[in-house]
N, CA, C and O of each residue as an XYZ file, in Angstrom:
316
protein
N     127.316    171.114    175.081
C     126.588    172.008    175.975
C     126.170    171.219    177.213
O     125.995    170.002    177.263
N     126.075    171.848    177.918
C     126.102    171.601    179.778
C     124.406    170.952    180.098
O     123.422    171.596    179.734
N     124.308    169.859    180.685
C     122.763    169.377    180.905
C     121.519    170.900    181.436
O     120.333    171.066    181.153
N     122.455    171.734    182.252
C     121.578    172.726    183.016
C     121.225    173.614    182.015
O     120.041    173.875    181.802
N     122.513    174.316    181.109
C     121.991    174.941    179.680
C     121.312    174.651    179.135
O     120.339    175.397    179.025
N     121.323    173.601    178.535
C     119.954    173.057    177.700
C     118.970    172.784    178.104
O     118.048    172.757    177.288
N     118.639    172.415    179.679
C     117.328    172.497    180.135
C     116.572    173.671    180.352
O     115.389    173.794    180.038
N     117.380    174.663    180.976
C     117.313    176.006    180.669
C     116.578    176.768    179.684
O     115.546    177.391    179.934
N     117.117    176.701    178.610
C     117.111    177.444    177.309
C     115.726    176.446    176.567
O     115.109    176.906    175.606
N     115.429    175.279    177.071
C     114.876    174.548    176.281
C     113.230    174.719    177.326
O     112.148    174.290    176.923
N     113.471    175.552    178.895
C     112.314    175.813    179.626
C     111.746    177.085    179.051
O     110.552    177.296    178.835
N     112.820    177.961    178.817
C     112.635    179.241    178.162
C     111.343    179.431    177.107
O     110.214    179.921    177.126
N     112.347    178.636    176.052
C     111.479    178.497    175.063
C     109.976    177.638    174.886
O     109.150    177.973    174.037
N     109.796    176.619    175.719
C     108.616    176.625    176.422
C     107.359    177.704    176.794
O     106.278    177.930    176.249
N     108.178    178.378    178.250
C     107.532    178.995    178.659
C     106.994    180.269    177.362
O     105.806    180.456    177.101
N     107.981    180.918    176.781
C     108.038    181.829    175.404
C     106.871    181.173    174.891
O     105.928    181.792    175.384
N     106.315    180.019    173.984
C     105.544    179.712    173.108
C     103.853    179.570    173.999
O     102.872    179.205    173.350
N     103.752    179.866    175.303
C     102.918    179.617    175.985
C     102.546    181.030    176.690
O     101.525    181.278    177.330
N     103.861    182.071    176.351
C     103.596    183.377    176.215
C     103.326    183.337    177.868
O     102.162    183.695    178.046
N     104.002    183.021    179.184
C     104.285    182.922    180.253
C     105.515    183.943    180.835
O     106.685    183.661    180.572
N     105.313    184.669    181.322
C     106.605    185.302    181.941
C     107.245    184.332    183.134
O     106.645    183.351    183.572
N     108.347    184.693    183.515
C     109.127    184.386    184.235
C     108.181    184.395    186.024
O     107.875    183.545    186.861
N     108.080    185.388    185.915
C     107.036    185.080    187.334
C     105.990    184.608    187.503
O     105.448    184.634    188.608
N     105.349    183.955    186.246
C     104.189    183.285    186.019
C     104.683    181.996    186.236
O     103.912    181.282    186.877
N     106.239    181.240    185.733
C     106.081    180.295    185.847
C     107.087    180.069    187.705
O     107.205    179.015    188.330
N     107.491    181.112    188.002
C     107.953    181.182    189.246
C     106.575    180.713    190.482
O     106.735    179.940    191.426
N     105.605    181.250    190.214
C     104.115    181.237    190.917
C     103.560    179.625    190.891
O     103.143    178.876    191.775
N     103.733    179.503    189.677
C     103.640    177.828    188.711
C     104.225    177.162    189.973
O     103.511    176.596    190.800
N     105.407    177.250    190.061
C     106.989    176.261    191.142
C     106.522    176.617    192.147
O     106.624    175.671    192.927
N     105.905    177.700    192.771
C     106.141    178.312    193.987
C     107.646    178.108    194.496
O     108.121    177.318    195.313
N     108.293    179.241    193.610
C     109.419    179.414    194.003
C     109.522    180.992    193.459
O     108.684    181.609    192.803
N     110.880    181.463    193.967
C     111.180    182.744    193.572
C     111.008    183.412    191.646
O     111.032    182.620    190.704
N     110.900    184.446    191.516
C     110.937    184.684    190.239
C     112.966    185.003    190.462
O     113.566    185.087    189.390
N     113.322    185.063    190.995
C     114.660    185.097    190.818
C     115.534    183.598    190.907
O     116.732    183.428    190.684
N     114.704    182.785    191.233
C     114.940    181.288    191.480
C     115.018    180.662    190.419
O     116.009    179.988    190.136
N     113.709    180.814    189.453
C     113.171    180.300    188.164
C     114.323    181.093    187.271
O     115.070    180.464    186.523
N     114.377    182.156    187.380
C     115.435    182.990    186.333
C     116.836    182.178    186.378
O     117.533    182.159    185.364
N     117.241    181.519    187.536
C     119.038    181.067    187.798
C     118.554    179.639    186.960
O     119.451    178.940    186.490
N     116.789    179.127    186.743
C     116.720    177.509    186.246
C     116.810    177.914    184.683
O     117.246    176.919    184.105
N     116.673    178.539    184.126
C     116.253    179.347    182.643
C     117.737    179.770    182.617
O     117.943    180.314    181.532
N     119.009    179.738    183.478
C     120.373    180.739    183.011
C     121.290    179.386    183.133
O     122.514    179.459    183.019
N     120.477    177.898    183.420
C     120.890    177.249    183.561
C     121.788    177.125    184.966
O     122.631    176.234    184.865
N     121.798    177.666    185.973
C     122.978    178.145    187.177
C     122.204    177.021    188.385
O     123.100    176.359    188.908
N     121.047    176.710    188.850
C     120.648    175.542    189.525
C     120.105    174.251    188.790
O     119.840    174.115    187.596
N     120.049    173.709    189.407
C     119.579    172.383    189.238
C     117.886    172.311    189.764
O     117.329    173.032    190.592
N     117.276    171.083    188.896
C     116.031    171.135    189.958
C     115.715    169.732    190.180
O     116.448    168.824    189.790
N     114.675    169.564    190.777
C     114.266    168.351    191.403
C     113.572    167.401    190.172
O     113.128    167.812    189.100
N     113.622    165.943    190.687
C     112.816    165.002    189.577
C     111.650    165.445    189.353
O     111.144    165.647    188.249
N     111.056    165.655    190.683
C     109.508    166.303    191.052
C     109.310    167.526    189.847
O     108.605    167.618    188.842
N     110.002    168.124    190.299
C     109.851    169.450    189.505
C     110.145    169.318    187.675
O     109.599    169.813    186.689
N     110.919    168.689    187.822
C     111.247    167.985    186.126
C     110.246    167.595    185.634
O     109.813    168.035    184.570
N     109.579    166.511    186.458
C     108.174    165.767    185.860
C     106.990    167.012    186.239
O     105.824    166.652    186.074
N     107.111    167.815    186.517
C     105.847    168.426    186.615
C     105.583    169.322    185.604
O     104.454    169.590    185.192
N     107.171    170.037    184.987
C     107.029    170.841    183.902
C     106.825    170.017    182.827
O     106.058    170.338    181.919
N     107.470    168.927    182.838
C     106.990    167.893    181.458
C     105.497    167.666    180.915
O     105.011    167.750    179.787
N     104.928    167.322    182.259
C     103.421    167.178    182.076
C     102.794    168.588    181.688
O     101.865    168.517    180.883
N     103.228    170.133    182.224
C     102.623    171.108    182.068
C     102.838    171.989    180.901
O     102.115    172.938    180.597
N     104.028    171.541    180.196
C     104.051    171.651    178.805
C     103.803    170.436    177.608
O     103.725    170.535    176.383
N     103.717    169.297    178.483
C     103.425    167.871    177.593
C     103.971    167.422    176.732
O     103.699    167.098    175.576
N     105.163    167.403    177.637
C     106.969    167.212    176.479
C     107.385    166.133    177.469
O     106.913    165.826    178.564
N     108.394    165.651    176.777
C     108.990    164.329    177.458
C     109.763    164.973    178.603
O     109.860    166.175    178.357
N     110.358    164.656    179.767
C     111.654    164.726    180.386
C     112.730    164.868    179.505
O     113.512    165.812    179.619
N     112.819    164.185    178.808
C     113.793    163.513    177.993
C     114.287    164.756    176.968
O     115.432    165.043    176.619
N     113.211    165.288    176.669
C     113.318    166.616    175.793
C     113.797    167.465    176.594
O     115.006    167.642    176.444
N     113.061    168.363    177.797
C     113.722    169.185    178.692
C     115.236    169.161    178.792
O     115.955    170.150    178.648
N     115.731    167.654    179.113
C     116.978    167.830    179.263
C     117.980    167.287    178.260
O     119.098    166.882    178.577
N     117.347    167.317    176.647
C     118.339    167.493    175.856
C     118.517    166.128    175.242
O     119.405    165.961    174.406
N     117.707    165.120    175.619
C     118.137    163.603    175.439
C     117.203    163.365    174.076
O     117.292    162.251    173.559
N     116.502    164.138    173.593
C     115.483    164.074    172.158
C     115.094    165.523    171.746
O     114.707    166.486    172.408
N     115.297    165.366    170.611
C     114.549    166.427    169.951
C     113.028    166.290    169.471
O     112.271    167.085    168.914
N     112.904    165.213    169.826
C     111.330    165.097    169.953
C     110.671    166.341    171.102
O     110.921    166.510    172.295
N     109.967    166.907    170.392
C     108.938    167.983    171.270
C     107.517    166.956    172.046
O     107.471    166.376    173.131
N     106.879    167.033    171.353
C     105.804    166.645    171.723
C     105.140    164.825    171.934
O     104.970    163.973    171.062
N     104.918    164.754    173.303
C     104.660    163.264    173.286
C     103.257    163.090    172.670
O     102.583    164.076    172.372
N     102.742    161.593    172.445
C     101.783    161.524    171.476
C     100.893    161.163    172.585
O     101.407    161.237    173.701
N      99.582    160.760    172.512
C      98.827    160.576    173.325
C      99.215    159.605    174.043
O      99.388    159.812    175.244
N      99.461    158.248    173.467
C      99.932    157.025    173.964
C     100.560    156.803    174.989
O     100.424    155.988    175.901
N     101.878    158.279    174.588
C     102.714    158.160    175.970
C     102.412    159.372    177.620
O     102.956    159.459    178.721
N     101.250    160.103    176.912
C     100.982    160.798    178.244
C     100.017    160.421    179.108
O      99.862    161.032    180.165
């Protein structure tokens, strides 16, 4: 599976467990709710910036977002 799919699908489900719609986390980016929808269908790419910001705002690694661990949750140590 494709790095953008799995970051995608793996923001989704994020946003899902935090019970966030799509334009909630579009508002979040200040970016389009049709913008955020092409990052969730996997179809753009996004910035480091933006990578590290959802990491911290769900308090998951990078590393998880994009598929490199199945580790969910970092421990205190590392945030």
């Amino acid at each position: 599976m494709e790095l953008l799919k799995i970051m995608g699908e793996r923001l989704k489900a994020l946003r899902e467990e935090e019970n966030l719609t799509q334009k909630d986390m579009a508002e979040l980016l200040d970016c389009t709710p049709s913008h955020y929808q092409k990052i969730e269908y996997g179809k753009v790419n996004i910035s480091v910036s933006m990578l590290n910001f959802l990491a911290d705002h769900f308090c998951v690694s990078a590393d998880y977002i994009m598929g490199r661990t199945t580790k969910k949750r970092m421990s205190q140590r590392e945030r």
